[in-house]
N, C-alpha and C positions, 0 to 999 in steps of 0.2 A: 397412488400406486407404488412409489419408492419405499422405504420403508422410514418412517417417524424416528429422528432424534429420540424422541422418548420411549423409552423400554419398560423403565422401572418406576414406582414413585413410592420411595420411602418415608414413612414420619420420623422427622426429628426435629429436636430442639429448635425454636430459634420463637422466641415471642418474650421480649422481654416488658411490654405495658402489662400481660396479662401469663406471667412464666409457668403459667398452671397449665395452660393450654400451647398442644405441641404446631405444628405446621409441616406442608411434606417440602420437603427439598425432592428434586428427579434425577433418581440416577440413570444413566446411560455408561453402555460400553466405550461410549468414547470422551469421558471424561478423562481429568488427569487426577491418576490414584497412588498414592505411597504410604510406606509405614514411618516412611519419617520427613521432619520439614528438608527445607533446601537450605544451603550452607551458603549461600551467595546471591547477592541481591538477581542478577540475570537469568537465575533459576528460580525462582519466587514464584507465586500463585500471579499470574496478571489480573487484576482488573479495571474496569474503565468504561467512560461514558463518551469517547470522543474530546472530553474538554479538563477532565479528571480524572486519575488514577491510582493505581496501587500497587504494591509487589507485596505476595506476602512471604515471608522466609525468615527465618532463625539467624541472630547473631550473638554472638557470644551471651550463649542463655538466657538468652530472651529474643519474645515471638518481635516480628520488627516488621510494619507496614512502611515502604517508601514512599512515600505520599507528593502527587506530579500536577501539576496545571499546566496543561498546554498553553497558555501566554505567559511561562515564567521562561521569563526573554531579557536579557542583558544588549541591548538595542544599541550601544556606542556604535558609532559609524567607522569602518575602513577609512583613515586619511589617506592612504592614499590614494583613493580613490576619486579625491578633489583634486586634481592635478592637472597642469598643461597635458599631460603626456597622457592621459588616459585616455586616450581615442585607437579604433581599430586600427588608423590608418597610421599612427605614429607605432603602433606594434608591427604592422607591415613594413614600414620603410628599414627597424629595425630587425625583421628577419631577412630583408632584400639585402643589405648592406653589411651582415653577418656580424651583427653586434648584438644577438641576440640575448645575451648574459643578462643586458639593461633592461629588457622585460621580465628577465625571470629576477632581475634583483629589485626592479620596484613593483611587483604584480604578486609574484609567485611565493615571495619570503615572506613577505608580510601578514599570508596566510597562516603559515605554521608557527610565526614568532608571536602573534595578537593571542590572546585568549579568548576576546570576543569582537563582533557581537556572536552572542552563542545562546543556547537552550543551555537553564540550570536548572539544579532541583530545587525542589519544596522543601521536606523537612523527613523525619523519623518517628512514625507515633511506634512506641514499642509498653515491653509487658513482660514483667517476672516473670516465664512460665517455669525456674528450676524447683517453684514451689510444687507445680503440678506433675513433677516426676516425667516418666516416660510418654513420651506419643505412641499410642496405639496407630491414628489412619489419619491420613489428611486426603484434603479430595476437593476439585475444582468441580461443581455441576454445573455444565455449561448451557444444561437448556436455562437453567435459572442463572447462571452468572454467579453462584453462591462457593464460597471457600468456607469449608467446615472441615477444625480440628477433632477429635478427638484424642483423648488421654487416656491413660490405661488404669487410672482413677475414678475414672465416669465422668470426669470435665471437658465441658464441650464448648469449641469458637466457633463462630460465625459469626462472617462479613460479604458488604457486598458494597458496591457502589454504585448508586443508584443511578437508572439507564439514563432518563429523562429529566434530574435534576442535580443541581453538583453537590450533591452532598454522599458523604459516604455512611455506614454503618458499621457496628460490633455490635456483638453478645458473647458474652460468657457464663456459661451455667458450673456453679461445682467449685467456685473459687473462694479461697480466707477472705475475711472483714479487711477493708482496709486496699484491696487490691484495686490499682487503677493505672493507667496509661501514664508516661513517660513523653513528651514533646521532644525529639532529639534536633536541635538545627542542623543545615550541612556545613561541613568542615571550613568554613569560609577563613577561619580566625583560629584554629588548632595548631599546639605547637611541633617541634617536629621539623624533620626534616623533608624537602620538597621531594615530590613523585615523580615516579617518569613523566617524560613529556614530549606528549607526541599528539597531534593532530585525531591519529587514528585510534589511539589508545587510548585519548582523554589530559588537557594538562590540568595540573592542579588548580582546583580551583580558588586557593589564596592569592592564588598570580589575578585576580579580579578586583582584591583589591578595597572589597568590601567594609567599611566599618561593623562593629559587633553588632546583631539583630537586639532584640529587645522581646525577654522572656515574663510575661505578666503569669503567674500561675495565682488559682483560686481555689476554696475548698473541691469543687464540683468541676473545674475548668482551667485550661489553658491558652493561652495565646500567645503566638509567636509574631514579630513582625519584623520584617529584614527590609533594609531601605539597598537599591540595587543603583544601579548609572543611570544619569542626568531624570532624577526622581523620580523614578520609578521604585516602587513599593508593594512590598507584598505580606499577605499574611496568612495564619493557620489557626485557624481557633480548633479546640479536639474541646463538647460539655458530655459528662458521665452521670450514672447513677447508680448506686449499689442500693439492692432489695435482698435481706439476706444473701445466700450465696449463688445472686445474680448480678451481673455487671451488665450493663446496655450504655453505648457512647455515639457521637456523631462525629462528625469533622468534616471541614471544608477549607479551602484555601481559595481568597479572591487575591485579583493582581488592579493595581492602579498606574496607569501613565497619564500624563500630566496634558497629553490632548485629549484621552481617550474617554468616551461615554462613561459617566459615572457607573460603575458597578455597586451590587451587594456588600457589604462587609460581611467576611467568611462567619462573625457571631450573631449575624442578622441571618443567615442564610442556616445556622447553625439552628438556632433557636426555634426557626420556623419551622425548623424537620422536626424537632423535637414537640415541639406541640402537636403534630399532625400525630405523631408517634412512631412506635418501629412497625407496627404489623400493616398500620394503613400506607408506610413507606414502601414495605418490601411487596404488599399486595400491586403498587400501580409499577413498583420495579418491575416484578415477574410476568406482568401483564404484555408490559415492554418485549420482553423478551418471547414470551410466546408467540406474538406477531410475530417479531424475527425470525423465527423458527419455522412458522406457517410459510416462509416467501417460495424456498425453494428447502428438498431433499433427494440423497443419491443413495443407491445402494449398490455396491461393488463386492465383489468376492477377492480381493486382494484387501484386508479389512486394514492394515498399517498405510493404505492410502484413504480407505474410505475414513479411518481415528484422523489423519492429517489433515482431512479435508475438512471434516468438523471442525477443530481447531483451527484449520486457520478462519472458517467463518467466524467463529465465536470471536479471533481476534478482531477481523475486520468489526465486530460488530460492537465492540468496546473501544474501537480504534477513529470510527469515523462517524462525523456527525453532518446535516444539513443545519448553517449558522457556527461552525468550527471550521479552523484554521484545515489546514489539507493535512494527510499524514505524512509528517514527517519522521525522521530516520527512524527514531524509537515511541515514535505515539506519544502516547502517555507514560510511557516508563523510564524517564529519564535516570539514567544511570546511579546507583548510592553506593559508591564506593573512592568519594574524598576527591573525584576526577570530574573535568567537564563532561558529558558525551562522546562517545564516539563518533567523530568528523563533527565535533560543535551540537549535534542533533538540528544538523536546519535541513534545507529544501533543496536536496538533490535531483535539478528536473534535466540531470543527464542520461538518467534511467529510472530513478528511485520510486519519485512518487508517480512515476507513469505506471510503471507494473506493479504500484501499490495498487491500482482501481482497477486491474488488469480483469477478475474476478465477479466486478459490481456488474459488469453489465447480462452475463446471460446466466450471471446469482442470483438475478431479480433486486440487487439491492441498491437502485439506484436513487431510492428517498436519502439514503449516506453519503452516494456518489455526489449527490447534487454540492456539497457542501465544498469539496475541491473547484468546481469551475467557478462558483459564486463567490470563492476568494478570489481565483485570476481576474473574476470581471469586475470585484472592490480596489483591486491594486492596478488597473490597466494603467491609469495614470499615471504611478511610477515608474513601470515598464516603460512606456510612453517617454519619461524624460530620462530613462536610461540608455533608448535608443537613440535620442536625439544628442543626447549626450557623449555617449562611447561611439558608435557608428553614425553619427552626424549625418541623421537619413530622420526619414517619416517613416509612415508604418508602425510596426508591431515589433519589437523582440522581448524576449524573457532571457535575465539571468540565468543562467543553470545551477547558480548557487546560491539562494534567498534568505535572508531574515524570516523573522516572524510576520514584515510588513513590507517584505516582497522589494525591499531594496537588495543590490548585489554585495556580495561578502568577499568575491576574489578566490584566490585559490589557484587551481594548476588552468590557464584564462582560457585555452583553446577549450575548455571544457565548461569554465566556468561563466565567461564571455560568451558562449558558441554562438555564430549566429544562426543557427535550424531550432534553437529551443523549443521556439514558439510552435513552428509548424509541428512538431510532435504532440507539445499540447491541442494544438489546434485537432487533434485526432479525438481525444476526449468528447469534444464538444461535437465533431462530428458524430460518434459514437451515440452521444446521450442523444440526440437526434434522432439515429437510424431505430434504438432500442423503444423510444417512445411515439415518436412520431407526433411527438409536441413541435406544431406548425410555430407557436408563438413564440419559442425556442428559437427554434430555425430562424426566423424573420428577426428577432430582435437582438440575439445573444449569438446563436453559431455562424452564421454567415457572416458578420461584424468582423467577427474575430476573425474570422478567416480569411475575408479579404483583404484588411489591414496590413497578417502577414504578407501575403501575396505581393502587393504596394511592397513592402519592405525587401522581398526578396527578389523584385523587379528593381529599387533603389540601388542594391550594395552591388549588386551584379554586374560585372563588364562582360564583353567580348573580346573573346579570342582571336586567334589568327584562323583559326575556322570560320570565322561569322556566328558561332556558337556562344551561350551566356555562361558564366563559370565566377566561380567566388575567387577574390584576389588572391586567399590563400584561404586553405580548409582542412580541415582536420577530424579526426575518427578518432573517439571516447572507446578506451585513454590510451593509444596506439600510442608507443615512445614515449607515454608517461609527458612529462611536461618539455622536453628538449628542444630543439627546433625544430627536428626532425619531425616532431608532431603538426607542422605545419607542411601540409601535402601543396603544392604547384597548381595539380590540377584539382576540380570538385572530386570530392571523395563518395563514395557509395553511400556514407550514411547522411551526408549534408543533400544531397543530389534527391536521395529515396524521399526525405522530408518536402524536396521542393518539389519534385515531381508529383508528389502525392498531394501539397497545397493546390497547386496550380487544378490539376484531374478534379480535385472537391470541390473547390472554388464554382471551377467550371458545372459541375453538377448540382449543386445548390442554386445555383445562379440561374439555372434554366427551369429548375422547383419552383422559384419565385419566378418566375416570369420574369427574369430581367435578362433578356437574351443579348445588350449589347455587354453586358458584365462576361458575360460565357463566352462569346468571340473574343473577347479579351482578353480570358485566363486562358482558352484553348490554342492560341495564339501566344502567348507569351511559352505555354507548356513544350511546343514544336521548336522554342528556343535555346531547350536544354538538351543536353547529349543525353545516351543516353547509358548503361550503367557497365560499369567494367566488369568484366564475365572471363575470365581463363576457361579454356575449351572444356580440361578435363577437371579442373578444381573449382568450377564455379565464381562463384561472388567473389571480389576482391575487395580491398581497400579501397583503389583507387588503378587509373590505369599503369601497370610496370608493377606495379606494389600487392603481390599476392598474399594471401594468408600462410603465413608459414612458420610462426609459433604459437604455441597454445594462449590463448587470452582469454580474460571473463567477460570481457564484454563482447558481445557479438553486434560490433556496427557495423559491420561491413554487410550484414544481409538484414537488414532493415525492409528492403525493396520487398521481400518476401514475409515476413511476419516481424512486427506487427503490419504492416504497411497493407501486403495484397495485393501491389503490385505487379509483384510474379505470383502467380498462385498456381495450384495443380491442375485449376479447373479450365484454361487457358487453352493448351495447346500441348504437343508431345516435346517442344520445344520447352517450354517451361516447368514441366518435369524434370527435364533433362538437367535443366539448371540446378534447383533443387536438389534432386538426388546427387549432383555433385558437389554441392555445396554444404549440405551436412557430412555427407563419405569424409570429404576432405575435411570438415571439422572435427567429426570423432576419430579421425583418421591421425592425424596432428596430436589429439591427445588431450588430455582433462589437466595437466600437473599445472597448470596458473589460470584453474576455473576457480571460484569463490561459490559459493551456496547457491544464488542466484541463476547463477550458471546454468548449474544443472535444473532448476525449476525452467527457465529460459527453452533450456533445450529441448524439453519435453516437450512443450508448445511447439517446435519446430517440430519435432518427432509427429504428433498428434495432425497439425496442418497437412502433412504429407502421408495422413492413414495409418502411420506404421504402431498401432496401440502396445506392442508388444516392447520395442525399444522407448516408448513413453512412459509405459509403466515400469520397466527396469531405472529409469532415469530416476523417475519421482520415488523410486523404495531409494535408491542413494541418496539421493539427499534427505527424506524422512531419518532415514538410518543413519547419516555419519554428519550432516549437516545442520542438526537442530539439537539444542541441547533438551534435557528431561521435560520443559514445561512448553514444549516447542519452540522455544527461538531459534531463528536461525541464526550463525552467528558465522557465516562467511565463510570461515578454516574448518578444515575435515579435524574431526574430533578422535577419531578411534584409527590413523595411522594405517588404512585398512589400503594405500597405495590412491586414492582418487586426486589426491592434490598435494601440492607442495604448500599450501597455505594453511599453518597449525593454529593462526592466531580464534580468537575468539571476540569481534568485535560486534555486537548487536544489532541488525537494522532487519526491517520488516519487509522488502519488497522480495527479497526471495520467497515469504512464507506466502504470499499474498500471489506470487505469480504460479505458487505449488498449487493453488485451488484454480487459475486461472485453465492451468493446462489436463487439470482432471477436468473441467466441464469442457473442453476442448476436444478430449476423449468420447465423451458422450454427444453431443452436439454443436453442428458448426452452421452458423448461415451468414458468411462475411460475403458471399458471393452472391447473394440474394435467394439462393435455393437455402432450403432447409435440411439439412443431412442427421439422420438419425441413431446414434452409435457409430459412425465414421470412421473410430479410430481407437475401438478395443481389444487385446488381445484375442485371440481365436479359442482360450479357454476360458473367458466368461461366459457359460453358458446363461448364466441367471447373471441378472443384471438389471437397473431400472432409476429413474429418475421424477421427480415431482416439480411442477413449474417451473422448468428452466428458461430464460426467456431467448429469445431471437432477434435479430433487425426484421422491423416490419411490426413491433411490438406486439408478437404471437407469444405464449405462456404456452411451453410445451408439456406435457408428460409422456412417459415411455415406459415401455415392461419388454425384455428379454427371459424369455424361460426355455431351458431344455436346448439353448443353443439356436431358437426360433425367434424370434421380434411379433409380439401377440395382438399387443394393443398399441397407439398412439392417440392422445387425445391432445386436443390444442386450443386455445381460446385466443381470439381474434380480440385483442383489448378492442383496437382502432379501426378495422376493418380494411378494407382491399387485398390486394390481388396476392394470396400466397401459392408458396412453390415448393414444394415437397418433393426430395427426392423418392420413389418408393420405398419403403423400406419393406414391402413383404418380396422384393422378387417377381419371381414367376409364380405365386403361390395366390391364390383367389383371394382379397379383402373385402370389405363391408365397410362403403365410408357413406355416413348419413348426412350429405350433401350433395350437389350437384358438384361436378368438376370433370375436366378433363384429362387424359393422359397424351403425354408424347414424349418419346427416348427416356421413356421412364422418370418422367415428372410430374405428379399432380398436379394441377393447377385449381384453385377454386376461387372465386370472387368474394368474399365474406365480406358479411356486416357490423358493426362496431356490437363488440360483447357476441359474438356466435360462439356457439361453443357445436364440434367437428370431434366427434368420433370414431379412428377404423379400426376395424378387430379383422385378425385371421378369419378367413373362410374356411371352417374345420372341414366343412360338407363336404 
């Protein structure tokens, strides 16, 4: 009923076993199209499999693929991190006794002075193109994932990296004898004088320290191999072919660490593609992606949110893999331009990778999503002696700031220590639960987890002079940035919302499984926390005394409200109330030290509270001054247009990823157990519509708006029971081809596993 990704399908070039015969590449309106390349690797073509990647962009005249492997990881340990002093409790003694400097001199420096451990890049496959003259059109088709140049010559590229295997591709049609790829290393070993250096900006990456890699070139091939810290070793094989004036190549990079499961070498991985060929590659590529395509569609009449939304699926679906590392800051794109990533590229779980997956669950695409919890429950054991380690307790905590193998990195510690990590992730796991209604899940993985924390946030916790529980000291990401002052006296709204919200889940899963003395437990321990600082007419605070009163990007102080749900609108007139004062007073305070995120952030809040009209002005802002040409978002407002004081341009993904989150937000909501349909679209959508959006209670919805009316609703019951539908015809007569009930305008119907629940207008 939405309307299909796919519009158009043109033939063109791309078959180089058999270059006689053409294939169709698919156009769509919401691809990315120009008449010329990109001048800079963070505006590049993306592409990616989850575990490999690519940029494609122009550098000094010549076409330049950045070429990424999510485990190229520079894995040195933080020393100082082995230390007497690293425990919470020697951090508190030192913010009671105002010697706090000593934390931020052995915690906090060590961050910005270390170069790693960090995410590095891969390598540079590049290509003559000043032979091929001018570029006519280049173009990302994103049903297929495929980057096709053409030239104003008639010479044509095409690349793509394959969905389901790490290997990537080229072709080029129209090119002189002779013409072939380039291997460029990264700047490890370049002379020159050093770069800026900055955590946030990227420091050089010489300061690593690297010995020279080692360049084997052959008639037909290349390979690169770079030996990195305590043996870890990587490599890039690129093998080619020229048939007249056709070029066809492959490439791959594998990474080796010295515990790790042996892998493929990148010429074995190379070589296998090549024998299969290109056409039989790019057929089970595009196959890949057609699925993905099929999961879920929207169709909106604000089309710069409906092109945003596309892209950022397309990203997520290059970005996240089930058996892949989780997405971190830049995916698969790691930076090429002579620098580390911005902020290292690791695992920011103070916000990052949470509202990276914000998207997966009612995108339907949670075959990708699975891939993120299936690393927290490979590392639980690290975790595990992190927390026994730093907070000298049992239970469960997560760094907020992670390697590639989930050790802590350090950084600004109230954020990078926090102790609520966990329970925010612990919401994933509930999620992928409510979305599927995998029992085995639930019993073996999410309830684990979640109790664990529980345990942990019953451990660190004392009592007050109330008789109430409350963390020694706590703190709200990144309120006063790293200072002392960042350590709040009393529990803060966003430590408080996490644990309230473990304990409530704990408690509710626990009574799923039948284990009712668990549920007195956590429900009982839950009546031991206060409960959230609220100012009459400004809503949410910080913390109690500590109102919101300058503009910030991160919004933790309303946690309790979204993500959480906590407070929600569906509650009471009381919690409206809240609400409504709680964003007033945020866009009231003002946008000038919001970052990109932000404003996707906000719109979700906007959307939770109905208001589709302030949702969608949010999300055209940050499409429009927040994302550069190829959509990245890149944090700083770009075009000066007055939304923020933040002009920088550092790259990270969970803004683009929570922009998709809060347009299906827009169309459908069911965190409250009802199912709401359109909830929260402007009043001039008259047309509008949706295809498989999914719900908790794992119902697959679809929906059609026409004429300003809601026509049809159809839903497929994966797992069956009890759904709840708010109406959505009104007072206007339907036709629903099932049995169910109504009251205070709710559907009710009992369904069975795979039903599939039709209602349409009653025109009659």
């Amino acid at each position: 009923m939405g309307k299909s990704l796919v519009v158009l399908a043109v033939s063109l070039f791309i078959a180089c076993s058999k270059p006689n015969k053409d294939i169709q590449i698919t156009f769509s309106e919401h691809d990315l199209v120009s008449t010329t390349l990109a001048k800079s690797w963070d505006e590049g073509i993306p592409l990616g499999n989850g575990v490999i990647g690519a940029l494609v962009w122009e550098k000094e005249e010549r076409l330049r693929m950045s070429l990424d492997n999510v485990n190229l990881w520079d894995l040195r340990p933080m020393e100082n991190l082995n230390t007497p002093d690293y425990k919470f409790s020697w951090v508190y003694e030192q913010w009671k006794n105002d010697t706090y400097k000593e934390v931020q001199k052995k915690f906090d420096v060590p961050y910005d002075r270390s170069p790693a451990p960090s995410k590095i890049p891969g390598a540079g496959l590049e290509f003559n193109i000043e032979v091929l003259g001018a570029v006519d059109s280049t173009r990302l088709s994103i049903a297929d994932a495929i980057c096709s140049i053409d030239w104003k010559n008639g010479a044509k590229f095409r690349a793509f990296v394959h969905a389901s295997e790490h290997i990537g591709w080229f072709s080029f049609k129209g090119v002189p004898e002779g013409f072939k790829p380039l291997l460029i290393p990264p700047a490890y070993n370049v002379s020159g004088e050093s770069k800026e250096e900055s955590p946030v900006t990227g420091q050089d990456l010489r300061r690593l320290g690297y010995e020279k890699g080692n360049v084997e070139e052959n008639e037909h091939s290349i390979t690169y191999t770079q030996k990195g810290w305590g043996g870890f070793i990587y490599d890039v094989n690129v093998a080619w072919e020229q048939k007249g004036d056709v070029l066809e190549g492959c490439w791959s990079i594998s990474t080796r660490f010295p515990d790790w499961k042996e892998t493929k070498d990148s010429r074995i991985l190379v070589n296998e593609a090549l024998q299969r060929g290109f056409n039989k590659n790019l057929s089970t590529h595009k196959n890949w992606w057609k699925n993905f395509w099929s999961k879920s569609a929207i169709n909106v009449p604000d089309k710069v949110l409906e092109k945003q939304w596309y892209l950022e699926q397309y990203k997520f679906g290059s970005a996240a893999r089930d058996g892949a590392p989780p997405i971190s800051l830049q995916a698969v794109w790691t930076a090429d331009n002579g620098k580390l990533p911005p902020w290292k590229g690791d695992y920011h779980h103070d916000l990052n990778t949470q509202l990276s997956y914000w998207p997966a669950y009612s995108g339907n695409h949670l075959d990708l999503e699975k891939g993120y919890l299936e690393w927290l429950l490979k590392y639980k054991s690290t975790f595990k002696k992190y927390t026994k380690d730093y907070f000298e307790s049992d239970g469960l905590a997560v760094p907020g700031v992670t390697t590639l193998t989930g050790e802590p990195m350090g950084g600004w510690i109230q954020y990078a220590f926090g102790p609520t990590v966990s329970g925010w992730l612990s919401q994933h796991f509930y999620l992928h639960w409510r979305y599927t209604m995998d029992r085995s899940f639930l019993e073996n993985k999410a309830y684990p987890w979640i109790r664990e924390v529980a345990q942990f946030f019953e451990d660190i916790s004392v009592k007050s002079e109330t008789g109430l529980r409350k963390l020694p000291i706590s703190a709200s990401p990144e309120i006063h940035d790293n200072s002392k002052e960042a350590w709040f006296e009393e529990t803060t709204n966003f430590d408080l919302a996490a644990i309230r919200w473990t304990y409530e889940k704990a408690a509710e899963l626990a009574l799923e499984l039948g284990k009712e003395e668990d549920a007195k437990k956590w429900e009982k321990v839950l009546q031991e926390w206060p409960y959230f600082a609220i100012d009459e007419s400004e809503g949410l605070m910080f913390a109690p005394d500590h109102p919101y009163e300058e503009s910030h990007r991160h919004f933790s102080h309303l946690m309790a409200f979204h993500p959480y749900g906590l407070i929600d609108y569906s509650k009471d007139e009381a919690h409206k109330k809240i609400i409504d004062n709680t964003i007033g007073h945020l866009v009231n305070v003002g946008s000038d030290y919001f970052t990109g995120y932000s404003f996707s952030w906000l719109a979700n809040l906007q959307a939770r509270a109905f208001d589709g009209k302030a949702a969608a002005k949010t999300l055209r802002i940050f499409a429009e001054n927040f994302c550069l040409p190829n959509s990245f978002h890149v944090n700083g407002e770009q075009h000066n247009r007055g939304y923020s004081k933040f002009k920088y341009r550092p790259f990270t993904l969970e803004g683009n990823f929570a922009f998709a989150a809060a347009v299906q937000e827009m169309l459908i909501q069911s965190h409250t157990g009802i199912i709401h349909v359109f909830p929260a679209i402007p009043d001039d959508w008259a047309d509008v519509s949706f295809d498989t959006l999914r719900t908790e209670g794992a119902f697959l919805v679809s929906a059609k708006k026409e004429a300003g009316e809601i026509v049809q609703v159809s839903i497929l019951a994966e797992k069956g029971g009890v759904l709840k539908l708010k109406n959505p015809f009104g007072d206007r007569n339907f036709i629903l081809d099932a049995t169910y009930t109504q009251e205070n305008g709710i559907i009710t119907i009992q369904t069975q596993a795979n039903q599939k629940i039709n209602i349409i207008a009653d025109e009659a």
